[in-house]
C-alpha positions in Angstrom: 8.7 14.2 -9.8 7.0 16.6 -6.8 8.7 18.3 -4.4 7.7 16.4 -1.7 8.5 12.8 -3.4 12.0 14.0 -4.3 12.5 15.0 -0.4 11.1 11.4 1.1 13.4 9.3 -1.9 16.0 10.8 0.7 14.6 8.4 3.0 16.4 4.7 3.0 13.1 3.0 3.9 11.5 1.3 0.7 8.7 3.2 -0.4 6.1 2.8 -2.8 3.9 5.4 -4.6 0.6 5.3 -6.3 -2.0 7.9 -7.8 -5.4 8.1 -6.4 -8.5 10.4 -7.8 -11.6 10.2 -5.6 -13.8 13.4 -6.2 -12.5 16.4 -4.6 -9.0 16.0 -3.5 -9.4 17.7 0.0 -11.2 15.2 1.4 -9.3 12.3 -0.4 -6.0 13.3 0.7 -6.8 14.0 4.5 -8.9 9.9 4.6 -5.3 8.2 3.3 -2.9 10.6 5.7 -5.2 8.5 8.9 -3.8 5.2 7.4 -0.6 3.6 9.5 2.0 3.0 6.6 1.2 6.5 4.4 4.5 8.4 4.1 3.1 11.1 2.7 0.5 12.5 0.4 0.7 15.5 -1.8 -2.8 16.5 -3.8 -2.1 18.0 -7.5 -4.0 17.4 -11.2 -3.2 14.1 -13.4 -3.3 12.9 -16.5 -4.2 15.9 -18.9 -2.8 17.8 -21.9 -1.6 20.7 -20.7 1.6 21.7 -18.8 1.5 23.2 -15.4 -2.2 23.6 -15.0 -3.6 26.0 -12.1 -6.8 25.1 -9.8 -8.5 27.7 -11.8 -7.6 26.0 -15.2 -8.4 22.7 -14.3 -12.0 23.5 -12.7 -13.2 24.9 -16.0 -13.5 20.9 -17.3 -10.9 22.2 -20.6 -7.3 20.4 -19.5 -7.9 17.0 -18.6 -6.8 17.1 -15.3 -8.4 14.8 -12.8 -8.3 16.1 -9.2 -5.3 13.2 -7.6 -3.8 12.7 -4.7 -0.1 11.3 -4.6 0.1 8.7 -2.1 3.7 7.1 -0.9 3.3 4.6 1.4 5.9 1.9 3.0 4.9 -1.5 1.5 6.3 -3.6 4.9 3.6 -2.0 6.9 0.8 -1.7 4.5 0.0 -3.3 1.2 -1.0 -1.4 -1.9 -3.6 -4.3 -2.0 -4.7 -2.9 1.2 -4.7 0.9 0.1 -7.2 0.1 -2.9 -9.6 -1.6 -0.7 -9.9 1.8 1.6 -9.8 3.7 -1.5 -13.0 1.7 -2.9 -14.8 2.7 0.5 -14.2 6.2 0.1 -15.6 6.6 -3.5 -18.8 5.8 -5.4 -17.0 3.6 -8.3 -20.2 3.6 -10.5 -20.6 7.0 -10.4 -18.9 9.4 -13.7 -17.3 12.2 -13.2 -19.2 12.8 -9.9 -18.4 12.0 -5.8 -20.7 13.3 -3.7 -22.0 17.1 -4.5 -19.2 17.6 -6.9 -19.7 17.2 -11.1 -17.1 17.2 -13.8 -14.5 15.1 -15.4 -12.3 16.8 -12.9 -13.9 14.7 -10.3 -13.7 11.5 -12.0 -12.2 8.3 -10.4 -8.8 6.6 -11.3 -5.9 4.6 -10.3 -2.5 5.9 -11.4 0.1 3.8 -11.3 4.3 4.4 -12.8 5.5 0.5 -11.9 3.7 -1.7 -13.9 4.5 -4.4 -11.8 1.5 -3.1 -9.5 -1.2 -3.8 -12.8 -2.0 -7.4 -11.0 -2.5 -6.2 -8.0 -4.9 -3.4 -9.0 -6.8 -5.7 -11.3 -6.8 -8.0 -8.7 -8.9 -5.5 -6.5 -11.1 -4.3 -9.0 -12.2 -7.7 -10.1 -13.4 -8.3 -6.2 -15.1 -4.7 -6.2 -16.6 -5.2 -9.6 -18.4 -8.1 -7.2 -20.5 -5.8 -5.1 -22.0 -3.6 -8.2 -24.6 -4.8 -10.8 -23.7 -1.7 -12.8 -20.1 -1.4 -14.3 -17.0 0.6 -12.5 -16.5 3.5 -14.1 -12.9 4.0 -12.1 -10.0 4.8 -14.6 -6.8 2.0 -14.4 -4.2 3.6 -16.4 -0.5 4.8 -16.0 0.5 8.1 -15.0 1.1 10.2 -17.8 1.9 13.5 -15.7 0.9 14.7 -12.6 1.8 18.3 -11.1 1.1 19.8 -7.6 -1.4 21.8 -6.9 -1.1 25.2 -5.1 0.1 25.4 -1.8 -3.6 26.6 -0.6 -4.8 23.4 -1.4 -2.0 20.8 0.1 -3.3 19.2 4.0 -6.5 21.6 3.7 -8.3 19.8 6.2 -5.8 19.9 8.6 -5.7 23.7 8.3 -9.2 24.2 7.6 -10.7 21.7 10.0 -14.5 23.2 9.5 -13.6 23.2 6.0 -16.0 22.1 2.3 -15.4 18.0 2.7 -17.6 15.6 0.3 -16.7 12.7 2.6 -17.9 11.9 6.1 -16.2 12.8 9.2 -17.1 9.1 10.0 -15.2 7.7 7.1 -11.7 9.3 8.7 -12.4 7.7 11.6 -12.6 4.4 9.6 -9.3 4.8 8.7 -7.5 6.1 11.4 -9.2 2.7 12.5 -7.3 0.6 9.9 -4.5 -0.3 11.8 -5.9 -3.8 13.4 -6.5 -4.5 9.8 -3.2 -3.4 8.6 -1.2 -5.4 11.3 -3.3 -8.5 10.5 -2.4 -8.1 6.8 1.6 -8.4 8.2 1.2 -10.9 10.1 -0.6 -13.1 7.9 1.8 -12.3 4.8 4.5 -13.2 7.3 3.2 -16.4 8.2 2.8 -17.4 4.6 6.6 -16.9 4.1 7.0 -18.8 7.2 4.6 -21.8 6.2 6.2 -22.0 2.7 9.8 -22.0 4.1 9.2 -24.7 6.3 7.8 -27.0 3.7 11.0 -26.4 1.6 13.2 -27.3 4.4 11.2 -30.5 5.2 11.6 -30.9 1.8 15.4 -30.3 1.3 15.8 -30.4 -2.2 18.4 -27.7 -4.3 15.4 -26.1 -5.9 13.0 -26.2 -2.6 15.6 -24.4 -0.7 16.2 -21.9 -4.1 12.2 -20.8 -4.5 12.2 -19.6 -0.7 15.4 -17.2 -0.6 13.3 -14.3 -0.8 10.7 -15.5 1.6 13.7 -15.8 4.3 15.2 -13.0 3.4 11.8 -11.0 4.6 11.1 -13.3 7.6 14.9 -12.1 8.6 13.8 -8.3 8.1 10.9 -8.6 10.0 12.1 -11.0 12.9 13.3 -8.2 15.9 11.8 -5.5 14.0 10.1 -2.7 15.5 7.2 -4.3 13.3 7.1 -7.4 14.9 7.9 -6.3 18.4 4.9 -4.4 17.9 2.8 -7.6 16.5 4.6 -9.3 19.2 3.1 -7.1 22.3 -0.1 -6.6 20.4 -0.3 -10.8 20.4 0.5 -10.9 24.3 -2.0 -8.3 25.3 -4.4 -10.5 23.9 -5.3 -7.7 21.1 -5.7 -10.4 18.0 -7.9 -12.5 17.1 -7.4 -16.7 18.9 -7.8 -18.3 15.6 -4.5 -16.4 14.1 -1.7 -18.6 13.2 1.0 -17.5 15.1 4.2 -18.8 13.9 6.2 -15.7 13.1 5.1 -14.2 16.6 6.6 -17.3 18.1 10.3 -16.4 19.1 11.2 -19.9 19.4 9.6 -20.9 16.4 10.9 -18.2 13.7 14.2 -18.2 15.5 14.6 -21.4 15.1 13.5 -21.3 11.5 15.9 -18.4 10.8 18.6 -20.9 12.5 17.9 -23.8 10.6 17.9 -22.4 7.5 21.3 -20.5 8.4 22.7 -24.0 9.0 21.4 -25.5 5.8 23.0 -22.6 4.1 26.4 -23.2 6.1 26.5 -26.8 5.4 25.7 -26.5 1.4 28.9 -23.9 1.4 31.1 -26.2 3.1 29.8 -29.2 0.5 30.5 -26.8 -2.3 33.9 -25.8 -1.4 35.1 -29.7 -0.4 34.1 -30.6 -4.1 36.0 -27.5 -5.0 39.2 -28.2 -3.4 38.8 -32.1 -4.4 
């Protein structure tokens, strides 16, 4: 693990990491540090066959490496989902081993990933890109087989080079640093599907009903008082989303008196258990 991912794990908020190569990893790393919900990034070489590779190794095409930016994000704010779909608008996916004026299979494109949990989810996305290409994506999908940092030259170079060699447009950072409308109606709508679903299992009543959504409560009750949703919540009543939202979760009455209910349910099915216990 990198120095910088050993440092955040230090953090109690959940994190989530994933492995991005998009052509020259200046460029790549400065577009995901504008997206709300990016922890931290850390740019290095991934996936070759040799051990400890410098910049000067890896540009000569003989290790490997692709150029790969290490992205941890926090999943309650923004979606790996989410992260893919930005990283599609920063590359050419049909292009090989070349983004923008830069050639060699240290430039190629890929998606990294160490929990294969997250497979689905990337699969997912590039199914719907493959949708918007006649040609084939040529965008590796693979686990991370290694990855080590790059020189310290190299790490936030656009932030201390701001004039500095970039193959992406100044107007794609401004994209991003634009995502966070698109991020916070992500939330909110993930939200409301956990509210939707637990309200048809408490209509519902039944054992298993009540079973399928603890997990759903469980994140309605993270997110209910959060900074997150008082955010969403002051976002919703200056008027800054859209009318036809569902607004459910940004309803104090309505998810407090979700969370309520459900507590009750939950107080009353104890207090069944332990008369039949004590009977």
């Amino acid at each position: 693990m990198n120095g910088l991912a050993e440092e955040a794990n230090k953090s109690p908020k959940p994190t989530k990491d994933i492995y991005l190569a998009g052509g020259c990893f200046w460029g790549t790393e400065h577009y995901f540090k504008q997206i709300e919900g990016v922890a931290l990034t850390e740019v290095g070489f991934a996936n070759g066959h040799t051990e400890n590779p410098t910049y000067k190794e890896v540009y000569t095409d003989q290790t490997g490496f692709a150029e790969t930016v290490f992205v941890r994000f926090y999943p309650d704010v923004v979606s790996l989902e989410f992260l893919l779909q930005m990283f599609f608008k920063a590359i050419d996916p049909t292009s090989l081993n070349k983004q923008g004026h830069d050639e060699g299979t240290r430039y190629r494109t890929g998606v990294y990933y160490t929990d294969p949990a997250d497979l689905p989810i990337i699969e997912k996305v590039f199914v719907e890109e493959q949708k918007n290409y006649p040609q084939p994506l040529v965008v590796e999908k693979l686990p991370l087989q290694n990855f080590y940092t790059a020189e310290e030259y190299h790490q936030d170079y656009l932030d201390k080079n701001p004039d500095g060699y970039c193959h992406l447009p100044q107007s794609l950072f401004a994209f991003a640093r634009q995502a966070k409308q698109r991020v916070q109606l992500e939330r909110i709508k993930r939200m409301e599907q956990c509210f939707d679903k637990a309200l048809a299992a408490m209509k519902d009543g039944s054992a298993d009903s009540l079973k399928a959504i603890e997990e759903d409560v469980a994140e309605l009750s993270k997110y209910y008082g959060s900074d997150l949703w008082k955010q969403d919540f002051a976002a919703d009543e200056a008027g800054q989303l859209p009318p036809d939202l569902k607004r459910g979760v940004l309803s104090e009455d309505g998810i407090w008196n979700l969370l309520t209910e459900y507590g009750e349910i939950q107080k009353t099915k104890k207090i069944k258990n332990c008369t039949k216990e004590n009977k």
